[in-house]
C-alpha positions as CSV (number, residue, x, y, z in Angstrom):
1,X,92.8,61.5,71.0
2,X,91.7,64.0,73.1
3,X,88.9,66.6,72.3
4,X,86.7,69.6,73.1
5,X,83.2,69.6,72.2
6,X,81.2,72.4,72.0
7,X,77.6,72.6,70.5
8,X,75.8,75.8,68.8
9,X,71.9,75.7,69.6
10,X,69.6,77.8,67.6
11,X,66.2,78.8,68.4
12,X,63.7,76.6,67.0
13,X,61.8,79.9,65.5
14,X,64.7,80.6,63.8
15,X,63.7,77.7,61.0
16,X,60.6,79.4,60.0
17,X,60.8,83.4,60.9
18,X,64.3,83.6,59.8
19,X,65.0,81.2,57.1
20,X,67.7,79.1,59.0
21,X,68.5,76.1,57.1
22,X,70.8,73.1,57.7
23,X,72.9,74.7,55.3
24,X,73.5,77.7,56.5
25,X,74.0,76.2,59.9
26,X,77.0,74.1,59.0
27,X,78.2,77.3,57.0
28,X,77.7,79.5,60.4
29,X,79.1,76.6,62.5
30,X,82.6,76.4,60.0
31,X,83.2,80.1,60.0
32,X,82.7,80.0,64.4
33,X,85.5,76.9,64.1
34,X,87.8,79.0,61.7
35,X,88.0,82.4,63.7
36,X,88.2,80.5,67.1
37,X,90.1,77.3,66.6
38,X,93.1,77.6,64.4
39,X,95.4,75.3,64.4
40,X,93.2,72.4,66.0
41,X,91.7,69.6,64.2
42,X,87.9,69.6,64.0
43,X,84.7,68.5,62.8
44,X,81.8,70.3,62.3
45,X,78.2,68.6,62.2
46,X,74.7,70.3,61.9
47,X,71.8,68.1,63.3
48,X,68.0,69.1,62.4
49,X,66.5,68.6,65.9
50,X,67.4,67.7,69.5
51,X,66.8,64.9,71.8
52,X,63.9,66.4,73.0
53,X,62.3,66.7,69.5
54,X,62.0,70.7,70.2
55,X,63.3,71.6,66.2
56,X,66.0,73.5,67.0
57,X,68.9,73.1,64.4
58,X,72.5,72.8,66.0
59,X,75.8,72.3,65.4
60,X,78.7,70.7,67.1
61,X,81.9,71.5,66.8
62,X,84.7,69.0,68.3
63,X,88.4,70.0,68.0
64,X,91.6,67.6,68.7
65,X,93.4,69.1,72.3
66,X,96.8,69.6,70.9
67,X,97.2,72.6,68.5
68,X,99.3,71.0,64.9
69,X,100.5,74.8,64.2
70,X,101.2,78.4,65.9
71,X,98.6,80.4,65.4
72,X,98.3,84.3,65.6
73,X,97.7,85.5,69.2
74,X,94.4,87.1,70.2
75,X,93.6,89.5,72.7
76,X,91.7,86.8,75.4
77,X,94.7,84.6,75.1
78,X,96.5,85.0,78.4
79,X,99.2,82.0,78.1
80,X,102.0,81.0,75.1
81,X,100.0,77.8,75.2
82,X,97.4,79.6,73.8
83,X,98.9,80.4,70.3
84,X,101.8,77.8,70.5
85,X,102.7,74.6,68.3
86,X,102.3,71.5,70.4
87,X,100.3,72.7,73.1
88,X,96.7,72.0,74.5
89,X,93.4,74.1,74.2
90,X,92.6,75.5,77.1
91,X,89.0,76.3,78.5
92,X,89.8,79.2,80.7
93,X,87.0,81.4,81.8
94,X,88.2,83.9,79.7
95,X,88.3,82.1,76.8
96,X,84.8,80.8,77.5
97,X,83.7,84.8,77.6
98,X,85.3,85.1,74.2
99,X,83.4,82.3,73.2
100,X,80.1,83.4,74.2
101,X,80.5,86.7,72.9
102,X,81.4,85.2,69.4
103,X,78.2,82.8,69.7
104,X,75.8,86.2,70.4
105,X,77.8,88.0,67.9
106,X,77.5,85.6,65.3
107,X,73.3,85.2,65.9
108,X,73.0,88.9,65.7
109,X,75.0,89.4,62.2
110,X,72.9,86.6,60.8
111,X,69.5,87.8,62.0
112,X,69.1,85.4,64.3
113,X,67.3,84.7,67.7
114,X,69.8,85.5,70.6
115,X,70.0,85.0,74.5
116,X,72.1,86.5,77.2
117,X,74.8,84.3,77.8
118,X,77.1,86.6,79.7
119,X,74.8,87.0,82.4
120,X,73.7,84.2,84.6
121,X,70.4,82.1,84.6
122,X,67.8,82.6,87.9
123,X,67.6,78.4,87.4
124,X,70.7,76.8,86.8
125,X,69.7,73.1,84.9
126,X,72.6,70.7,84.7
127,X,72.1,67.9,81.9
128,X,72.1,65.3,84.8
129,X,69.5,67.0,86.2
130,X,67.7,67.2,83.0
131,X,68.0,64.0,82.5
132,X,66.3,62.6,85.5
133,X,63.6,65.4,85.5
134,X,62.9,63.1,82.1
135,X,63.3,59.8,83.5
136,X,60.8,61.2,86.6
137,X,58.4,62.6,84.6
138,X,58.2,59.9,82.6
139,X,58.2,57.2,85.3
140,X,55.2,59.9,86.5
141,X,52.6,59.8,83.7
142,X,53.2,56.0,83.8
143,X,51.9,56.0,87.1
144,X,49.3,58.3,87.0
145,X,47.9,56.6,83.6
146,X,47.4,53.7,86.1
147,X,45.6,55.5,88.1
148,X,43.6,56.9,85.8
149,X,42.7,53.6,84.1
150,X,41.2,52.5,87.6
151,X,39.4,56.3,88.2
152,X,41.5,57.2,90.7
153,X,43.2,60.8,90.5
154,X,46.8,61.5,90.2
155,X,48.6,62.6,93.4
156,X,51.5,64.6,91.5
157,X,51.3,65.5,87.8
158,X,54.6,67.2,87.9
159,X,57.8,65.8,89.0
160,X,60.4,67.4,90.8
161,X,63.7,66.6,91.2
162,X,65.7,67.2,94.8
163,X,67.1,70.5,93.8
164,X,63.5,71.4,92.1
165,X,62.3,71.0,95.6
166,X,65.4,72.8,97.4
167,X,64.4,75.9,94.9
168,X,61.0,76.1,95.7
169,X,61.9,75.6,99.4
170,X,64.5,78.6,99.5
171,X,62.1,80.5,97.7
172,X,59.5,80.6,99.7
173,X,61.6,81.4,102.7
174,X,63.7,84.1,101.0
175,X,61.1,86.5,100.5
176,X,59.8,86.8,103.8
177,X,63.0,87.0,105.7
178,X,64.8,90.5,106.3
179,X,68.5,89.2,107.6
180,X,70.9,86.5,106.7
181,X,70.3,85.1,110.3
182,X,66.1,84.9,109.8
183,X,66.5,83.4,106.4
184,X,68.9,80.4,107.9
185,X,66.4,80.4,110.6
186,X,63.6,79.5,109.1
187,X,65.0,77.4,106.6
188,X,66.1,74.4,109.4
189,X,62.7,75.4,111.4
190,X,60.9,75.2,108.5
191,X,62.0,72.7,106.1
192,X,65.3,71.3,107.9
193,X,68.0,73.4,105.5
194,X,71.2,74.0,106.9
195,X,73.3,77.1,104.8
196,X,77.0,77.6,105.3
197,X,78.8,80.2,103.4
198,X,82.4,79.3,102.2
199,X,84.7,81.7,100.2
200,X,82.1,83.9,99.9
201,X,79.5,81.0,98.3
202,X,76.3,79.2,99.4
203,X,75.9,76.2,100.3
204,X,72.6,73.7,100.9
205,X,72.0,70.7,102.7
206,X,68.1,69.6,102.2
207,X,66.9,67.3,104.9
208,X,68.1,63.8,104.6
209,X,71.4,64.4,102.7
210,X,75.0,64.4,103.6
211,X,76.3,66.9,100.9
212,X,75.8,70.1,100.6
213,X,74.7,71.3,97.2
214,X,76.4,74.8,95.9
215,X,74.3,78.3,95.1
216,X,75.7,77.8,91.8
217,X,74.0,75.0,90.7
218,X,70.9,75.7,91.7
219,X,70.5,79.4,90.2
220,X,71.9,82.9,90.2
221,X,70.0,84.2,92.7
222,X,70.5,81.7,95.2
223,X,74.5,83.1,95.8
224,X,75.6,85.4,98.3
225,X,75.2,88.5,96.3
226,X,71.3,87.8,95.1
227,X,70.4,86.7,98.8
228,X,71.3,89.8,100.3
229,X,70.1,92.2,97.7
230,X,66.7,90.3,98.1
231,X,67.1,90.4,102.2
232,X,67.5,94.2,101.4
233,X,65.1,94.8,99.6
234,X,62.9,93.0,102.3
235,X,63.3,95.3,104.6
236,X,62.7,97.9,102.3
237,X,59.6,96.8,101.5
238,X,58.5,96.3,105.2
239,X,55.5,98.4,106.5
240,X,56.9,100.4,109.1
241,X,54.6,100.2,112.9
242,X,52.7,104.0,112.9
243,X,54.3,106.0,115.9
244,X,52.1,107.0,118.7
245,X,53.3,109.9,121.7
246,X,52.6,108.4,124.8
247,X,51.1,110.8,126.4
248,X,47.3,110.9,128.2
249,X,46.2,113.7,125.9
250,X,46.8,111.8,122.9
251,X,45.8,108.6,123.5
252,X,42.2,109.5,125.2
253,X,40.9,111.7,122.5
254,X,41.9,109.1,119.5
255,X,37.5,107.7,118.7
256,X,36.5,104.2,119.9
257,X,35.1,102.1,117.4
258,X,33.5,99.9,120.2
259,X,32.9,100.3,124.3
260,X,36.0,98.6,126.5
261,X,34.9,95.9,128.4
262,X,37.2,93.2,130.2
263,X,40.2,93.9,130.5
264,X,40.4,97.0,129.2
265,X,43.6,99.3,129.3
266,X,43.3,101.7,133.0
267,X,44.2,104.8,131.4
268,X,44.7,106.6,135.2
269,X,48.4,104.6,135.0
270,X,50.2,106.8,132.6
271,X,48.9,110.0,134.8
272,X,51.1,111.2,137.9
273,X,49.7,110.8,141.5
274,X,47.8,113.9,142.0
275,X,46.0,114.3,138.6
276,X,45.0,110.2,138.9
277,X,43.6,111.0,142.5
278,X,41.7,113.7,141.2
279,X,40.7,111.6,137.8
280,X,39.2,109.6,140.4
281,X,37.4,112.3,143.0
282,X,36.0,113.6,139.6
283,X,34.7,110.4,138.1
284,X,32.9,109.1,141.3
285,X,31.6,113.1,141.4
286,X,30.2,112.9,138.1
287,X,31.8,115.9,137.0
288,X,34.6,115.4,135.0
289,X,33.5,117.0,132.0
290,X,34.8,120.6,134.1
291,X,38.2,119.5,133.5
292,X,38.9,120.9,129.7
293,X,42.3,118.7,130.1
294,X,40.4,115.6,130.9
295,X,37.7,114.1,127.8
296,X,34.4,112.6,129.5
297,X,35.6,108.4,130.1
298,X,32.2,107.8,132.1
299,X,31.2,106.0,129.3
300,X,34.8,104.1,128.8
301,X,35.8,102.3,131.6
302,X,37.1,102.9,134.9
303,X,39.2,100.9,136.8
């Protein structure tokens, strides 16, 4: 038989601050099955803790695919299939909304802790992934408890994953860029990132990989949409250079915080012919302080 699984996590300080019990749980968890899967077999379990031993009570719900009866049709079911005898559940996107809405819904009529889930997450953690940031971490403090034992320090106390990395990588990059074209810029010249944009998505190939790994599983602001609006606000945030009138006048009479030497800027170029020739009768003369129009450069430089 075919099924759908879907699992109800609470927060683990819902146990003490809110008086969550297993109980009530499997209670909540039966009512979510009855108001969203009629018609469907199901099961409905409450477990104490998770894998990862962090106390949160949760409940899975799995439901046979085909629906044994017709069911009354609700207002996110799009297709006869839906609501139908005989037919399959259906995971549409949706129905998935519906879903999530119910799940916050439910938390806050309870008194219980609740998350977003309508809105996307910034890091976007698949259970694979999970997974082998365990395995890595794990495989880590192995290694560095070797270390240790023989007084050597660790090199890495943290693992990373590839798309850990990637993140960090794009990161860095994204908020110093101020266009689409400097941000794939200085991802290859920097780390060896190639981005494409398909259908209006990003895409990611790290160094040393064939595949290109999607925006969307890496987090929500590494899509289109969040790149821009970052790239934007970039050059938003830019300091602007302060304008300066090139004009003689103006740039003589700004104070000089130390003497020219080498090299210094001939200030005669930016004045016509006749008024440099006479800049220079007057400095060899000594007596260019006579010229109001003219501040005294004796002291400067001449070229």
């Amino acid at each position: 038989m075919k099924t759908h699984h879907y699992i109800i996590s609470f927060d683990p300080k819902d146990a003490v601050e809110n008086g969550l019990t297993m109980e009530r749980a499997q209670a909540l968890g039966l009512q979510f099955c009855k108001d969203n899967f009629p018609g469907h077999p199901a099961i409905v379990c409450t477990h104490p803790d998770g894998h990862n031993h962090s106390g949160n009570i949760h409940v899975h719900i799995v439901i046979g695919s085909v629906r044994t009866r017709e069911v009354e049709r609700k207002p996110y079911m799009q297709k006869p299939r839906d609501w139908r005898e005989g037919t399959k559940h259906s995971s549409t996107a949706q129905t998935m909304r519906h879903l999530r809405v119910e799940v916050m819904e439910l938390c806050e009529g309870a008194g219980l802790y609740q998350i977003d889930l309508l809105n996307g997450s910034k890091e976007r953690v698949s259970e694979a992934e999970y997974w082998a940031r365990r395995r890595g971490q794990l495989k880590l403090d192995r290694e560095n408890a070797g270390l240790a034992a023989t007084g050597q320090p660790p090199k890495q106390k943290k693992f990373e994953t590839v798309k850990d990395t990637l993140r960090k990588q794009i990161s860095s990059v994204l908020y110093r860029a101020t266009s689409f074209e400097d941000f794939s810029d200085k991802l290859m010249q920097q780390y060896g990132i190639a981005v494409k944009e398909s259908r209006g998505c990003l895409s990611y190939l790290p160094a040393g990989r064939a595949k290109f790994i999607r925006a969307k599983h890496l987090g929500d602001k590494f899509d289109k949409a969040a790149v821009l609006a970052t790239l934007q606000a970039n050059v938003e945030r830019k300091p602007k250079a302060p304008f300066k009138q090139d004009t003689i006048g103006k740039l003589i009479q700004q104070p000089l915080r130390k003497p020219f030497r080498r090299n210094c800027v001939n200030l005669t170029q930016f004045l016509p012919l006749p008024q440099k020739q006479a800049f220079v009768s007057r400095s060899q003369s000594g007596t260019m302080s006579a010229n109001p129009t003219l501040p005294v450069l004796k002291n400067s430089c001449v070229a």
